[in-house]
N, C-alpha and C positions, 0 to 999 in steps of 0.2 A: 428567441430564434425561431425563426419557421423550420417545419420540419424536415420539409424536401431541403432546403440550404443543408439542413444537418448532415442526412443524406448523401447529395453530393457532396459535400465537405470530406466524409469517410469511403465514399467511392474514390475521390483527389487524389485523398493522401494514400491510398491504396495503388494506383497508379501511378505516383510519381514514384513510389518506394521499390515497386516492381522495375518501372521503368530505371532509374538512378541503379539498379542489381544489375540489369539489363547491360547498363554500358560499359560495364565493369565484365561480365562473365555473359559476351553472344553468344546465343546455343542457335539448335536450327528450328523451326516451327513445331510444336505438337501440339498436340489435341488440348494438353490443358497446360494452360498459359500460369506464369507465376504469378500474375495476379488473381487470376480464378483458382489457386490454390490456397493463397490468403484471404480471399472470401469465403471460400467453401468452412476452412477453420475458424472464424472470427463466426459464420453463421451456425455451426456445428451444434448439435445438441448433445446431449450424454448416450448417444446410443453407437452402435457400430460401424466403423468405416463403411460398412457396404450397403447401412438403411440412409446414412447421411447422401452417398452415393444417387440412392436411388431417390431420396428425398430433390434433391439440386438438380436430377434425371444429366446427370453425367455418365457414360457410357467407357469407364473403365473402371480398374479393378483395384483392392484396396492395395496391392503390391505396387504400381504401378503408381500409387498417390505418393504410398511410401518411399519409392524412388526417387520421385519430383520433391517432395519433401527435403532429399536430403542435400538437395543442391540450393536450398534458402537459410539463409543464415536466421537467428534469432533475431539479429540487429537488424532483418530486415522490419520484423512483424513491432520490435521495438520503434523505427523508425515510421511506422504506419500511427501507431500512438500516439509520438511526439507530432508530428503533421497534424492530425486531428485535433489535438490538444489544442494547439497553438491557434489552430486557425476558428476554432468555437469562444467565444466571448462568454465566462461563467461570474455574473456582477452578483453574486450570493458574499455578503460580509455578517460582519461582526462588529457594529459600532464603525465602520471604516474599514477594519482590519480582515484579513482571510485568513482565515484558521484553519493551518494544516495539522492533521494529526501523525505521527506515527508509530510505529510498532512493525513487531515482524511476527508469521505465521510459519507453519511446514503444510508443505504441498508434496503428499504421497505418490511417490510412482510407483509401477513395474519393479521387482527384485531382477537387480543387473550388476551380479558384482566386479565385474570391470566397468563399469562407471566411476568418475569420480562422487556420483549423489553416493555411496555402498557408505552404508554405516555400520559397523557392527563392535561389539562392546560386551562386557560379562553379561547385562541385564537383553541383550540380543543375541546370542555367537551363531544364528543362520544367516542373521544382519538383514537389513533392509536399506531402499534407497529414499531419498527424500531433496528437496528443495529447498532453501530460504527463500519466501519473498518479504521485501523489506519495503515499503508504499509510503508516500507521502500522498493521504487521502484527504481530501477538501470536507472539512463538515458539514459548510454552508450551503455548498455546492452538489455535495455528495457524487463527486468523482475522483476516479485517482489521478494527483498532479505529477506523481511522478514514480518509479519502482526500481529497485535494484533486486535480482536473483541472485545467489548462490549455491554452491552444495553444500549439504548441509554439514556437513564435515569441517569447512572451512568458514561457516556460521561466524558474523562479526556485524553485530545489529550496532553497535555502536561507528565503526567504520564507515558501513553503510550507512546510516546519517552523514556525518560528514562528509561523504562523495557530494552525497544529493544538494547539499549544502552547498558546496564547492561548484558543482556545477551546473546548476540556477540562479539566476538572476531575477531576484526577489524583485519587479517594474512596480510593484506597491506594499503598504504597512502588512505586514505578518506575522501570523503567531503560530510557531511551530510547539503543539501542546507533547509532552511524552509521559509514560509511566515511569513507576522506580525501572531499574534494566539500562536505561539512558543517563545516568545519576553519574558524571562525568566532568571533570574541570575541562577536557580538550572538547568538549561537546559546547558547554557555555562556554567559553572562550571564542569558537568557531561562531559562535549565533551573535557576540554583543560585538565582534568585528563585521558582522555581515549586515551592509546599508539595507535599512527599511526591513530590518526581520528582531521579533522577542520571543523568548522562549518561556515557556512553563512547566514545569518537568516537577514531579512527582518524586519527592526522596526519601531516602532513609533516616528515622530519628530514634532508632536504637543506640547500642553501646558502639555501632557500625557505621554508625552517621559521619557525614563530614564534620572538624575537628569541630567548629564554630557551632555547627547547628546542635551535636551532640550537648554541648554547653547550657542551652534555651531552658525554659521552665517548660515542661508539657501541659500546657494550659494556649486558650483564643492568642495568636496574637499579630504581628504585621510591623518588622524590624529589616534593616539594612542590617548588613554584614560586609564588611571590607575585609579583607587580609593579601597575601602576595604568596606568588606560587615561584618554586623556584628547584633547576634538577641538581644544584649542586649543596655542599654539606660544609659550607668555610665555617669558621665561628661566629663570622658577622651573620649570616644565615640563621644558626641556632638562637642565637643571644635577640635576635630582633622578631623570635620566633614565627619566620618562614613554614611556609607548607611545602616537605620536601616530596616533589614526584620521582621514584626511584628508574627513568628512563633508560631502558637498554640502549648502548651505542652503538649496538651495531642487529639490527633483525633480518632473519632468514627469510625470503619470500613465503607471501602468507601468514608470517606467525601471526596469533590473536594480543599484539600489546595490548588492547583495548585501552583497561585505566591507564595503566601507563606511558598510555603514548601522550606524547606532548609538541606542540607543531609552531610553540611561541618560544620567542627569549625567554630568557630567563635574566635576572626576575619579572615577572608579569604581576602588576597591580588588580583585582579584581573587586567588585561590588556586584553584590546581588542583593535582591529581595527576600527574606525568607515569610511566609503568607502560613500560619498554620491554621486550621479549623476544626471542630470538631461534629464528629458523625451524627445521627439520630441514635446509634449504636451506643454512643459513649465513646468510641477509640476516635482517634486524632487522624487527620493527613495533613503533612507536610510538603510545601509546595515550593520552590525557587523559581524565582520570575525574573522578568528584567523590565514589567513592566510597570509606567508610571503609576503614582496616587492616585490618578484619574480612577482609576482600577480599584475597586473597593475591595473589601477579603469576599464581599457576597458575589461579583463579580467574578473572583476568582474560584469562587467555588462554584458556579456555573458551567464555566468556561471547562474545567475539569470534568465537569460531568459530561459535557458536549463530547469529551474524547474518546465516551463509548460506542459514537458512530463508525467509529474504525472497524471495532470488533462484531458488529451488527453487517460490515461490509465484507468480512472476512465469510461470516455466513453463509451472504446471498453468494458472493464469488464462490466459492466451492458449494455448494449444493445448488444454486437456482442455475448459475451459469455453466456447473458441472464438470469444477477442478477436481474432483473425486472419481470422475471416469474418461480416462485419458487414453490416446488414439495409437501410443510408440511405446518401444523402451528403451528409445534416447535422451540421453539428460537435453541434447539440442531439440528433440521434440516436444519435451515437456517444457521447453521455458517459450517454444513458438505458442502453444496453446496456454500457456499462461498470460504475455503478450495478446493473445487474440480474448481471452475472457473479461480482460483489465479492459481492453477498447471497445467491445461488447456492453462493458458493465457502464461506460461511461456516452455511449450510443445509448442505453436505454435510459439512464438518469435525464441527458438531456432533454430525451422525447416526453416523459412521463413530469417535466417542471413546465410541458405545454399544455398538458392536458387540462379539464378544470373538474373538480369534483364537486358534484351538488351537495351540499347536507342539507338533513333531513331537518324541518322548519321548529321540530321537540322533539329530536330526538335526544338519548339518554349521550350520547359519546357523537365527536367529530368521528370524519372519514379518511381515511388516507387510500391510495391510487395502491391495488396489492402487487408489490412490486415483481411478485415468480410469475406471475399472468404476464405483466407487463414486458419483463423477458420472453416471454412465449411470442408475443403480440409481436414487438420489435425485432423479431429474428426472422420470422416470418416476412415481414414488410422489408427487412432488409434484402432478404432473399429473392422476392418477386419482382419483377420487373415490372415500372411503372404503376405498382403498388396506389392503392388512395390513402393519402394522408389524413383525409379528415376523417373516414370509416376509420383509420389506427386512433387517432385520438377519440372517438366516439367506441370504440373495444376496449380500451383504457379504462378509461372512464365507466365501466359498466364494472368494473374488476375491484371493488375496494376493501378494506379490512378498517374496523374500528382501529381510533385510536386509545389505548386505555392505559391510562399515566400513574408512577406510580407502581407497579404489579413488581414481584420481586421473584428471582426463581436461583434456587441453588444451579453455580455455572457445572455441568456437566464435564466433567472430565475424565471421561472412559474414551482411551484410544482409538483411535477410527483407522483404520487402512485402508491401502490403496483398493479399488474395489474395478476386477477385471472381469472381461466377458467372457462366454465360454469359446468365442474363435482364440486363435493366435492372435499376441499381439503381435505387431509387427517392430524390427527391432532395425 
């Protein structure tokens, strides 16, 4: 794709979304328009309403943003997204197939205890607020295809799949890859009903395994599994030993059924793949597929390693595009500026797969394009008017980091918080 098309593609969908708000809720003329409030956010760096201000040389005040802010819905900056998306052509596959991955993260806000983000719990009792984002992230592509938010309170990563599920229309072959967390009969069920989509999902093979897989010898191996799922308990049920899912008949707006929610007849027939292999470690993973021989177990253990693009995307999305320093302390201001970093994150993916990096003719490691520059580079270009696209890719392209394959680092898991300035935020 060229990269003015890209460009204009994210200026489009930025004014039809504004526009389409427009006709829904006329206001009278001001100074900054809903569209230039959506740019200003999708352009935004991690610093202060009022250096971003003076950065874009808009001539009002961060009150005043805040105000205009609160007259845009999140579904607009959502709707700014999906326009973009739709209308960028991303041919990155996998043998044929597009490999989405997903997982879900927390996105820290502002402490606002009337929000619904207010968590609080014995191991919290000042409580904090927080966000689910839940992504269906392209690995090939390395963009997000698609996101569901929530507070975190009402947290349902499993749920959230099957929306995303529900309401995409897979137009080609698919592989929606997930970790254990996803380990789900209504989850597989939903994916081997869905035309042109297979899943690979990572599972449990302890004494907590599903009932079949728990059975297996823990040793290499690459076996079908049939059995039938079913919510009720007759004797024909037990004696032809059925998988019973204990379904509530009746749930309260919200509640988390997760496992047990079930969305088929009963009984339901199912086959899977079960794919096991073993580490460099010595320990085993176990994998559920629904996809053909063609697929080898080496294949398969590829394709699972591929799913750490997710967590490399989660990353750059909060530090390089700077979900850790947020502009409100509205839960609708925080999912706008999460909406604007997702379509940010996927404006600079596409500019940075135009670029071209020279390697070095002996050198010791390839090069890859250093993607927190490239952020820099593509926020800038977005923001300036009539920008040169071939100085952006010639800045790119000066920006790179080794690639070094391989290197292993214990995952860091010291809590990080939300991280505010010393103004007010504005709420």
């Amino acid at each position: 794709m060229n990269i003015n098309f890209i460009n204009q593609t994210l200026n489009y969908a930025i004014r039809k979304a504004a526009e389409k708000m427009r006709a829904g809720q006329p206001s009278r003329n001001r100074k900054l328009s809903r569209a230039g409030v959506i740019c200003l956010l999708i352009g935004a760096e991690g610093g202060s309403l009022a250096k971003e201000l003076h950065r874009a040389d808009i001539d009002v005040t961060p009150a005043a943003i805040s105000q205009r802010r609160a007259q845009i819905s999140p579904e607009t900056f959502r709707d700014v997204f999906q326009r973009f998306n739709a209308s960028c052509e991303d041919s990155g596959n996998f043998r044929g197939y597009r490999l989405l991955a997903v997982d879900g993260t927390s996105v820290n806000i502002p402490r606002n205890p009337k929000a619904p983000s207010f968590v609080q719990n014995e191991s919290a009792p000042n409580g904090y607020n927080q966000l689910h984002l839940n992504p269906l992230y392209d690995l090939c592509n390395k963009i997000f295809y698609d996101a569901l938010i929530q507070p975190e309170p009402q947290k349902d990563e499993i749920g959230a799949l099957i929306e995303m599920i529900k309401r995409n229309h897979f137009s080609e072959k698919t592989i929606i890859i997930a970790d254990r967390g996803y380990e789900s009969y209504n989850v597989m069920a939903h994916l081997l009903e869905k035309p042109n989509t297979d899943f690979l999902i990572r599972i449990k093979q302890n004494h907590s395994a599903m009932r079949e897989v728990a059975r297996l010898p823990m040793f290499e191996l690459d076996c079908e599994i049939g059995f039938t799922i079913t919510t009720t308990q007759t004797k024909e049920d037990k004696e032809k030993r059925y998988i019973f899912l204990q379904v509530p008949k009746k749930s309260k707006p919200g509640a988390k059924t997760r496992r047990g929610r079930w969305d088929f007849p009963s009984p339901y027939q199912m086959k899977i793949r079960i794919v096991r292999f073993q580490l460099e470690t010595g320990e085993f993973e176990t994998i559920a597929t629904s996809l053909p021989r063609t697929f080898t177990l080496e294949d398969i253990r590829e394709l699972y390693h591929l799913r750490w693009g997710i967590e490399t995307s989660f990353r750059d999305l909060k530090y390089t595009l700077g979900l850790v320093n947020l502009h409100g302390k509205r839960d609708a201001f925080a999912e706008q500026e999460i909406w604007a970093a997702l379509t940010m994150f996927n404006f600079t993916s596409r500019i940075v797969r135009e670029a071209v990096v020279k390697q070095p003719p002996e050198g010791v490691y390839a090069y890859r394009v250093n993607f927190e520059m490239a952020v820099a580079l593509c926020r800038e270009y977005f923001r300036t008017n009539s920008a040169d696209s071939e100085k952006l890719l010639q800045e790119i392209s000066r920006y790179t980091v080794p690639i070094r394959e391989g290197r292993r680092d214990k995952r860091k898991l010291k809590v990080k918080g939300f991280v505010g300035f010393t103004y007010r935020v504005a709420a």
